[in-house]
C-alpha positions in Angstrom: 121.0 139.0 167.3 118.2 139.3 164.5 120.3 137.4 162.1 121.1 134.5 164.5 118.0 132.8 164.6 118.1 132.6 160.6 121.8 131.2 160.6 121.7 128.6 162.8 118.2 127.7 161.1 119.8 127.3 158.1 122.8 125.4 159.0 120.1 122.9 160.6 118.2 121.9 157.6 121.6 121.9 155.9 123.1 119.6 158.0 119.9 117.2 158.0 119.8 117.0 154.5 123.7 116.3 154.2 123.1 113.2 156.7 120.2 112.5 154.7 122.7 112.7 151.5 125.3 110.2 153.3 122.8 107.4 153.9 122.4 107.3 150.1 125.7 108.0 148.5 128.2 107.5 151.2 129.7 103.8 151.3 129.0 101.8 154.3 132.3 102.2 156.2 132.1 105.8 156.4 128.8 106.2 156.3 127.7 106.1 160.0 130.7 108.4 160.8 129.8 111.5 158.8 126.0 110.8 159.4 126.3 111.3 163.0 128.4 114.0 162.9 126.0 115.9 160.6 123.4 114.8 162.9 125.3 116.1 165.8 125.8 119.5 163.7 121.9 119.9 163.6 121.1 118.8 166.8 123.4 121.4 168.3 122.4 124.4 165.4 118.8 123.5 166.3 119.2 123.7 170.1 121.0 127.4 169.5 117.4 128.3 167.4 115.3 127.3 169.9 117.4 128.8 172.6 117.5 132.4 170.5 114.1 132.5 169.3 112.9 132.1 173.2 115.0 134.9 174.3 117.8 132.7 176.2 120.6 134.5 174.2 121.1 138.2 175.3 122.6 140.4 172.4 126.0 140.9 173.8 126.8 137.0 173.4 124.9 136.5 170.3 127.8 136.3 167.9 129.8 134.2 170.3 126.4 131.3 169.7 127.1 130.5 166.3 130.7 129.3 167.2 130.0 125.8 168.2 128.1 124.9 164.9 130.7 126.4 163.1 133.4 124.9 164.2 131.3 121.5 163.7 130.5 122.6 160.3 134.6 122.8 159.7 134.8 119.6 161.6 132.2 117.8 159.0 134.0 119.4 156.0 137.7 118.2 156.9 136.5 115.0 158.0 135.0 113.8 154.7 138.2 115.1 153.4 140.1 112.5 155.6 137.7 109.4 155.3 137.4 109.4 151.2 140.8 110.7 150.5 139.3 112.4 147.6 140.6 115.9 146.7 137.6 117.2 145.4 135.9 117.4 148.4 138.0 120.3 149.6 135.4 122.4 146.8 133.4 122.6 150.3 136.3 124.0 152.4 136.7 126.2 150.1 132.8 127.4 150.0 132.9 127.5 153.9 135.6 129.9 153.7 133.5 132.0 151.9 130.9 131.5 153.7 132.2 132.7 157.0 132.3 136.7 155.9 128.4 136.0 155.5 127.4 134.4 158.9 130.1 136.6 161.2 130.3 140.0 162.5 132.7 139.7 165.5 136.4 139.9 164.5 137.5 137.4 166.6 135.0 134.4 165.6 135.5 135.3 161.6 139.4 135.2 162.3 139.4 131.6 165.0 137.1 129.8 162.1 138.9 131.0 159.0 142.3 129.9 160.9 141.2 126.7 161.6 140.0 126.5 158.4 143.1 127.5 156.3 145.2 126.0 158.9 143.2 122.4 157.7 143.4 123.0 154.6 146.9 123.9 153.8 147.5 120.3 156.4 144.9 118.3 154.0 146.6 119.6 150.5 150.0 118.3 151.6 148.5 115.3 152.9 146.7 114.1 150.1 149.1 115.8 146.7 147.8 115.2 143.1 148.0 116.5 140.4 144.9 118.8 141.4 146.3 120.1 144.9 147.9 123.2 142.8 144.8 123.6 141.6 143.0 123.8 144.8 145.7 125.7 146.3 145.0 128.6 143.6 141.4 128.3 145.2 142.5 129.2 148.7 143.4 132.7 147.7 140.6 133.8 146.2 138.1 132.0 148.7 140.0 133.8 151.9 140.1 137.2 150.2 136.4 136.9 149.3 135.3 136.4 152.7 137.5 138.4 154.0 136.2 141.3 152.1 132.7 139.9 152.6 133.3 140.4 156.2 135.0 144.1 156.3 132.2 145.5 154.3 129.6 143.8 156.8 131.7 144.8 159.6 132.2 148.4 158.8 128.4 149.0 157.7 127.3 147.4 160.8 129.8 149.5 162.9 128.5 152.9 161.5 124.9 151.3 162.0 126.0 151.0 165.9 127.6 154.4 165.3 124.2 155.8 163.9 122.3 154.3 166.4 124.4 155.3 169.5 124.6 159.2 167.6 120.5 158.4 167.8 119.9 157.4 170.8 122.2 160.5 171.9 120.3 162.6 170.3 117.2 161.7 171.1 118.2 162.3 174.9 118.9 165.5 174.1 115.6 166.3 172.1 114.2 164.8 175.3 116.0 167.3 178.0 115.7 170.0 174.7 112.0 168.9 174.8 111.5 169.0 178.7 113.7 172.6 179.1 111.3 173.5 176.8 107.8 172.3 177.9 109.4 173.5 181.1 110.1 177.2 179.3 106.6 177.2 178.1 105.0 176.1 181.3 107.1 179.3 183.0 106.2 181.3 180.4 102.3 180.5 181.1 102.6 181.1 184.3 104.6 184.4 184.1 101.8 185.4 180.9 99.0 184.5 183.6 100.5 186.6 186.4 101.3 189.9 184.1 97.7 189.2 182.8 96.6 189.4 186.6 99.1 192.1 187.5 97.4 194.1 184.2 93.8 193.6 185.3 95.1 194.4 188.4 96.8 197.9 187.3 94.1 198.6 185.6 91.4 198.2 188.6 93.5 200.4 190.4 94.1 202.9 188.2 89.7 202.7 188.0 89.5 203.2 191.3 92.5 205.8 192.0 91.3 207.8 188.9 87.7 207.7 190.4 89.2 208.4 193.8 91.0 211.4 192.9 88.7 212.7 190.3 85.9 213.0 193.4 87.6 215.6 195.7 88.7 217.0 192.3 85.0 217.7 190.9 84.8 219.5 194.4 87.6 221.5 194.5 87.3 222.8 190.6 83.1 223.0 191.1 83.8 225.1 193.8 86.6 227.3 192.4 83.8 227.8 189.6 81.5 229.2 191.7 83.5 230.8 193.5 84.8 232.5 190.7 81.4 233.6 189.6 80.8 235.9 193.0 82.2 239.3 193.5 85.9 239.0 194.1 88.5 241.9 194.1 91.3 241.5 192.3 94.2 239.5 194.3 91.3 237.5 195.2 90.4 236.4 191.5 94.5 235.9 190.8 94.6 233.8 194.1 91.0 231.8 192.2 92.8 231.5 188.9 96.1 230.6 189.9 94.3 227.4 192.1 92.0 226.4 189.1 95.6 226.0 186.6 96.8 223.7 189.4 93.7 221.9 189.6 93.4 221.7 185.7 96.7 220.3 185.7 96.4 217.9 188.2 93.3 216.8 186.1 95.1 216.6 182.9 97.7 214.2 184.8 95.1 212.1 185.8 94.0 211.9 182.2 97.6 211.2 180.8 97.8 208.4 183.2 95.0 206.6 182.4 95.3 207.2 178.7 98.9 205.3 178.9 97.1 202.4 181.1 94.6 201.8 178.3 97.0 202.3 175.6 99.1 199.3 177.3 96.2 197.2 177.8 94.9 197.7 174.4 92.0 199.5 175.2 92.3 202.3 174.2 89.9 202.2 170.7 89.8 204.7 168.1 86.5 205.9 166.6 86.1 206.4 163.1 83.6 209.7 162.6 83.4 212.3 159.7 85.2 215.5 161.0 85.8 219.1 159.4 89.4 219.0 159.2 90.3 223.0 159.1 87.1 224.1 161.9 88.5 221.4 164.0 92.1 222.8 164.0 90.8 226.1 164.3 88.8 225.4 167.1 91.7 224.3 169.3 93.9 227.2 168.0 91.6 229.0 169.1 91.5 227.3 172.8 95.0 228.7 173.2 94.7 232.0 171.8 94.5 233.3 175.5 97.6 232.0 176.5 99.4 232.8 173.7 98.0 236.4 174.1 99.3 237.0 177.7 102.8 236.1 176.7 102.7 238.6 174.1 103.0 235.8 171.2 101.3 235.9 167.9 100.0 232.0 167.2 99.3 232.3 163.5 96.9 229.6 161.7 97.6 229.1 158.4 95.0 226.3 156.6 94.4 225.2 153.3 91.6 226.2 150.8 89.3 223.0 151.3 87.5 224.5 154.0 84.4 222.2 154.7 86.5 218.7 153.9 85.3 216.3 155.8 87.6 213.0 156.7 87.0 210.0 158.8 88.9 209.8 162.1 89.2 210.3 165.3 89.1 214.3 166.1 89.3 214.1 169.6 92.7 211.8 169.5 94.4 214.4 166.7 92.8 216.7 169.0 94.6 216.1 172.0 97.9 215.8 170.0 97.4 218.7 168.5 96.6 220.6 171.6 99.7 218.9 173.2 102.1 220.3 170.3 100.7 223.8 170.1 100.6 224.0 174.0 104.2 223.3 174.3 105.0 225.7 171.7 103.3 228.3 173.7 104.7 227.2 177.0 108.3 227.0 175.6 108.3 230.5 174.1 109.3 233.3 175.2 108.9 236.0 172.7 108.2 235.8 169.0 105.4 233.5 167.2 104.2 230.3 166.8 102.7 229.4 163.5 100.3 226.1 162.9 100.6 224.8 159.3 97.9 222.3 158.1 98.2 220.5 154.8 95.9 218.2 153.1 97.3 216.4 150.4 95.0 213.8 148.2 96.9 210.1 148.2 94.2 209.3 145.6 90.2 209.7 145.1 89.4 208.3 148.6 92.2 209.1 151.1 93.9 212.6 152.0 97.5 213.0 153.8 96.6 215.4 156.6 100.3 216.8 157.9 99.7 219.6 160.7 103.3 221.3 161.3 103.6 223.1 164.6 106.5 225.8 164.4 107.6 227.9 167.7 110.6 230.5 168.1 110.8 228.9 171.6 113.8 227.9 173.4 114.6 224.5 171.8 116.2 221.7 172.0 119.4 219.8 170.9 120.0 216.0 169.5 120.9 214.3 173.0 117.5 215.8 174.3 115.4 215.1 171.2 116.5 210.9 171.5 114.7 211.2 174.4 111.5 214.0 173.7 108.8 211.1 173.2 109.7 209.1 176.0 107.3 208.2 179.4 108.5 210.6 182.0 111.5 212.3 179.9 111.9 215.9 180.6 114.4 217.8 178.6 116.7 219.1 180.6 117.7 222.8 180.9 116.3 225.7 183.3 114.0 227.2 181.2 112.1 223.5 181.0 112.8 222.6 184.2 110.7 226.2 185.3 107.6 224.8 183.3 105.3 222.3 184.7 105.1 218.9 183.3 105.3 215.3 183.4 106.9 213.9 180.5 103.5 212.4 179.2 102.1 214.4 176.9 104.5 213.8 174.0 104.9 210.3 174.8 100.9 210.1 174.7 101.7 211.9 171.2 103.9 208.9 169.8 101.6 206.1 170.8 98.3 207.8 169.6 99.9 208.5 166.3 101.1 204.4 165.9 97.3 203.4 166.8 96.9 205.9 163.9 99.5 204.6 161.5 100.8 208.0 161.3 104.0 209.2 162.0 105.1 212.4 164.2 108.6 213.6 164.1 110.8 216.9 165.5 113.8 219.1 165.0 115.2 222.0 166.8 117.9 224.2 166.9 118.7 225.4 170.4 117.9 229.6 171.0 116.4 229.4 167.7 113.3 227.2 167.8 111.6 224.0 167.4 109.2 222.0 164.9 107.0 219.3 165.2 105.2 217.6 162.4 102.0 215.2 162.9 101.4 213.4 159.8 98.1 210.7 159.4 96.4 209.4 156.2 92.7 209.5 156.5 89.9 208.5 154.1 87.3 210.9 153.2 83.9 211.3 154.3 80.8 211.0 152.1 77.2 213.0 152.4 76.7 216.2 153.8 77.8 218.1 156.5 75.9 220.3 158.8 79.0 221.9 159.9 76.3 224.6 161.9 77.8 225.8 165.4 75.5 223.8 168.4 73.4 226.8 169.8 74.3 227.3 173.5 71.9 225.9 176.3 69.0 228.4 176.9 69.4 228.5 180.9 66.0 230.6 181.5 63.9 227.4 179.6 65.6 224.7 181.8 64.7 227.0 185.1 61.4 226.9 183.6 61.1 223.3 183.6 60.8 223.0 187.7 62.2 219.8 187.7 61.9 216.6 190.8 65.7 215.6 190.8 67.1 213.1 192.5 70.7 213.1 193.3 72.2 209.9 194.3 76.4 210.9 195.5 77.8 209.8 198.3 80.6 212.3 198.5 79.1 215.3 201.0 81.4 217.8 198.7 80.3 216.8 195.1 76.5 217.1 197.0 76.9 220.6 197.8 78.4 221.2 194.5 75.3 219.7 192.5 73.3 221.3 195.1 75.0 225.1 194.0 75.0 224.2 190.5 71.3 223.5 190.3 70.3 226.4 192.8 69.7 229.1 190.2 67.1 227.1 188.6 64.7 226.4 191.4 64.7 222.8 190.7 63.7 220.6 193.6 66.8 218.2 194.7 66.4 215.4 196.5 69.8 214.1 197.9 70.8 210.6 199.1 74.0 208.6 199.5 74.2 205.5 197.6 72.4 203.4 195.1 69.8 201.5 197.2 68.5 204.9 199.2 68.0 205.8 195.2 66.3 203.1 193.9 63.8 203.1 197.3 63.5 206.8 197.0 62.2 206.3 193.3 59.7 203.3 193.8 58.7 205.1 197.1 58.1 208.9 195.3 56.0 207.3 192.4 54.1 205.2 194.9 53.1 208.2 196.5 52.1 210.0 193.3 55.2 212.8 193.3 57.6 210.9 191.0 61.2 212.6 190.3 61.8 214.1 186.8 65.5 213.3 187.1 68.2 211.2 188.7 71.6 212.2 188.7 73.4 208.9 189.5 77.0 208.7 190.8 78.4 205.4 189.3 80.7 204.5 192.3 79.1 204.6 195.9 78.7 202.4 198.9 75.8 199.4 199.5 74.8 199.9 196.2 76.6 201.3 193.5 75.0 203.3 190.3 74.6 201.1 187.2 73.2 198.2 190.1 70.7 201.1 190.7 70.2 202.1 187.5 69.4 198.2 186.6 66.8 198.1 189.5 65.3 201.3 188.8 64.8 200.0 185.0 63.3 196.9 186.3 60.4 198.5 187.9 57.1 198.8 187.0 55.2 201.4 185.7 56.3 205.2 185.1 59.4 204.9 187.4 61.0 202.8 185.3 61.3 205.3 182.5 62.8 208.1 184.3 65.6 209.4 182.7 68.7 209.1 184.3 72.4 210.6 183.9 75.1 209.1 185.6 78.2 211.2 186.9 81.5 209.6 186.8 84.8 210.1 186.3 85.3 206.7 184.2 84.2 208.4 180.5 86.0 205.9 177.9 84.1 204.9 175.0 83.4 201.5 176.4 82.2 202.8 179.6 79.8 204.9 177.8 78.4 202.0 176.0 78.4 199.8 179.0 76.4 202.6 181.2 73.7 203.4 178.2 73.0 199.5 178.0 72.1 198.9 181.1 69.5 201.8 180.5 71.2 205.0 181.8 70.5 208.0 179.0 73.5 210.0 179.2 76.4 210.8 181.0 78.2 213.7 182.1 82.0 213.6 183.1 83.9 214.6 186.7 85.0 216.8 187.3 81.4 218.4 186.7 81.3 221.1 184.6 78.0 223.0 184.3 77.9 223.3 180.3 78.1 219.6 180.0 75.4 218.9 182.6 73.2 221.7 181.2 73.4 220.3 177.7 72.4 216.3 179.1 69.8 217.9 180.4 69.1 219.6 177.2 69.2 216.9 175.5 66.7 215.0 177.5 64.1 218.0 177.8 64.2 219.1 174.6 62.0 222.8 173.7 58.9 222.1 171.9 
């Protein structure tokens, strides 16, 4: 269809310049014959152009367009033939042969013109003889083969064109449904990435609230059990006391699992990078379990290095809490025997130290099948002697994922009846400057009671109340109670309007009507003295970030539920220092 246009334009200023040609060379009784039909030839070529150059000739009939000046191009060729008699003018059949592999690409056409044309020629040979028809026979050959092969090569490259082009357009239908499956893939996967980001933020304001939820009756029940434990009790009594606070202390430390995993999946969970005594910190928490160890009859050996005093950077409370998991599981899983804590500190060069810390029991053990699964979420080992411990399946699996944040690795083998070891291996940098590595003196209890503090406790729950209210008794300290965040902020503007100001707030974060950082902003806003009291707040949500976020909205320290009295002591300590 693109070539068309061209063709049939060139055959028309051919033919006008052939009838042009005949008025000047032709003799006068031909003359008029071949000028008209060259004329005719134009007119008809030029009607075709017009035609195809104003979109009157659709594709599919395109080729079929050309055939009626074609077959009035072989009409003018033959006819001069006829009318002058001469032989050489056959020079132009042969050229039109040639000239149909150039302006045909349908089979058909190429093979009715070249017919008619060879079918002429061969008539106009034996009509006319001479001694050059042999000559002009040779030139048939040639001229049919060349267009012929001028036509097959146009033929077949314009077939695989259609071929391409058809592969193409294939193709690029199926990029299009690839393209559409896809933005349609991408738009599911957005939506399904938007919904587990909502379903996350929505675990984790549940797992806020439940952890706050149960660690409220919890600071009750182990407050109470503390103070009960303090009073004269006979013996089956205090094993009846004791026997309550492990369940409590366990129910605590499931609480804490839990909502270490939910900011472990969420990302949150961020490690802080302090200088730390490597050997007092590991024999601190040996220590911690001495007294278990002890009433099983076990010997928990600590055997440490010689760079006492080396300080790294890490996190000790993390390697901590694995370390505490490991060595409590050796002591729980052993009967009889030892359990021996290696720590080695090997120097990776001038600035970083390999700390490995291998825990070793003589404890029931463990085989492969049940080691695939040791540091899964929820896995138990199975066998009675596990199954009669208490557990969850968290702590080791807490273990693993502390240790990736850490880029360390932690690894076990056992041998059932004969033992177990663990291995906790992470590379830490070393610390620089000096290190007061001076044991905190304990809170001087007779000072505070001197102080005769104004406190204001703001707590909604009537259990955590009386707790506070126990806790603070042997000091003589006067509490003021209320129930949530507005009754404390009104109760502070009110005291220091009336010239008795409080000392102290204790400020439960969670309560109704108003909760405590809301309070704490209002009470911060204020003006004069009452907005500098101090003011510790009493939650259960203690993650780094939740610190931060509580000190910058003004409140000075915070002290964790369950309440235990040494931590609230030492806020206090810390914001009524001796002078």
């Amino acid at each position: 269809m693109q070539q068309l246009p061209t063709i049939v334009a060139v055959i028309t200023g051919y033919y006008l310049f052939l009838a042009v040609a005949h008025w000047f060379f032709l003799p006068a009784d031909i003359r008029g014959t071949l000028m008209g039909l060259a004329l005719v030839t134009a007119f008809v070529s030029g009607v075709t152009y017009v035609v195809a150059r104003r979109g009157g000739i659709s594709a599919s009939v395109s080729h079929y367009a050309f055939v009626p000046a074609g077959l009035l191009g072989v009409a003018n060729v033959f006819t001069h033939v006829a009318l002058t008699g001469e032989i050489i003018q056959m020079t132009n059949a042969v050229l039109a042969l040639m000239v149909f592999g150039f302006v045909t690409l349908r089979p058909l056409i190429y093979f009715l013109l070249t017919s008619v044309s060879v079918a002429l020629y061969i008539f106009c040979l034996m009509d006319l003889g001479g001694e050059l028809a042999g000559h002009f026979a040779f030139f048939l050959v040639p001229a049919f083969l060349l267009g012929l092969l001028c036509f097959g090569q146009r033929y077949r490259t314009l077939t695989r064109i259609e071929r391409m082009r058809l592969t193409d357009r294939e193709k690029s239908e199926q990029l299009e449904v690839m393209n559409a499956s896809v933005t349609q893939q991408m738009q599911q996967a957005k939506k399904a990435a938007e919904e587990a980001r909502r379903a996350n933020e929505a675990k984790g304001i549940f797992l806020a609230n439940t952890s706050h939820e149960l660690r409220t009756p919890l600071t009750g029940v182990l407050g109470m059990m503390n103070l009960l434990e303090r009073t004269k009790l006979d013996s089956q009594q205090r094993e009846l006391v004791e026997a309550a606070q492990v369940s409590a202390k366990t129910l605590l430390t499931l609480i804490n699992d839990i909502l270490d995993l939910a900011k472990l999946d969420e990302g949150k969970l961020e490690l802080k990078n302090e200088a730390f005594d490597v050997v007092e910190t590991v024999r601190r928490l040996v220590d911690l379990l001495m007294p278990a160890a002890a009433d099983k009859g076990l010997k928990l050996n600590l055997h440490v290095p010689d760079e006492a005093g080396l300080r790294l950077v890490g996190d000790p409370v993390r390697i901590g809490q694995i370390l505490l998991n490991l060595v409590g599981n050796a002591v729980k899983f052993t009967e009889e025997g030892r359990v021996d804590v290696t720590v080695t500190l090997t120097a990776a060069d001038s600035a970083l130290y390999r700390l490995s810390i291998l825990v070793e029991d003589t404890g029931i053990g463990f085989d492969e099948a049940a080691g695939a699964k040791l540091f899964r979420r929820f896995e138990q080992v199975d066998g009675s002697e596990r199954r009669r411990q208490s557990g969850t399946g968290l702590g080791l699996a807490i273990c693993r994922e502390l240790t990736d944040l850490m880029d360390g690795i932690i690894e076990a083998d056992s041998m059932p009846g004969v033992g177990s070891r663990f291995r906790f291996a992470v590379t830490l940098p070393k610390a620089e400057g000096r290190y007061d590595n001076t044991p905190r003196e304990r809170v001087d209890s007779a000072r505070l009671g001197a102080l005769k503090l104004r406190v204001l406790l703001a707590e909604d729950n009537r259990i955590n109340q009386m707790l506070v209210e126990k806790l603070l008794a042997r000091y003589g300290w006067d509490l003021v109670i209320v129930s949530n965040g507005q009754e404390a902020v009104n109760m502070v503007g009110d005291a220091a309007v009336g010239g008795h100001g409080f000392d102290l707030v204790l400020m439960d974060v969670r309560m109704p009507v108003m909760d405590g950082k809301t309070a704490a902003k209002a009470i911060r806003a204020m003006k004069g003295g009452a907005a500098s009291v101090p003011i510790i707040a009493l939650t259960a949500n203690t993650m780094p970030e939740d610190i931060e976020a509580y000190r910058a909205i003004g409140m000075d320290d915070v002290v964790a539920k369950p309440i235990d009295i040494d931590q609230l002591e030492g806020a206090v300590d810390r914001l009524f220092p001796a002078k």
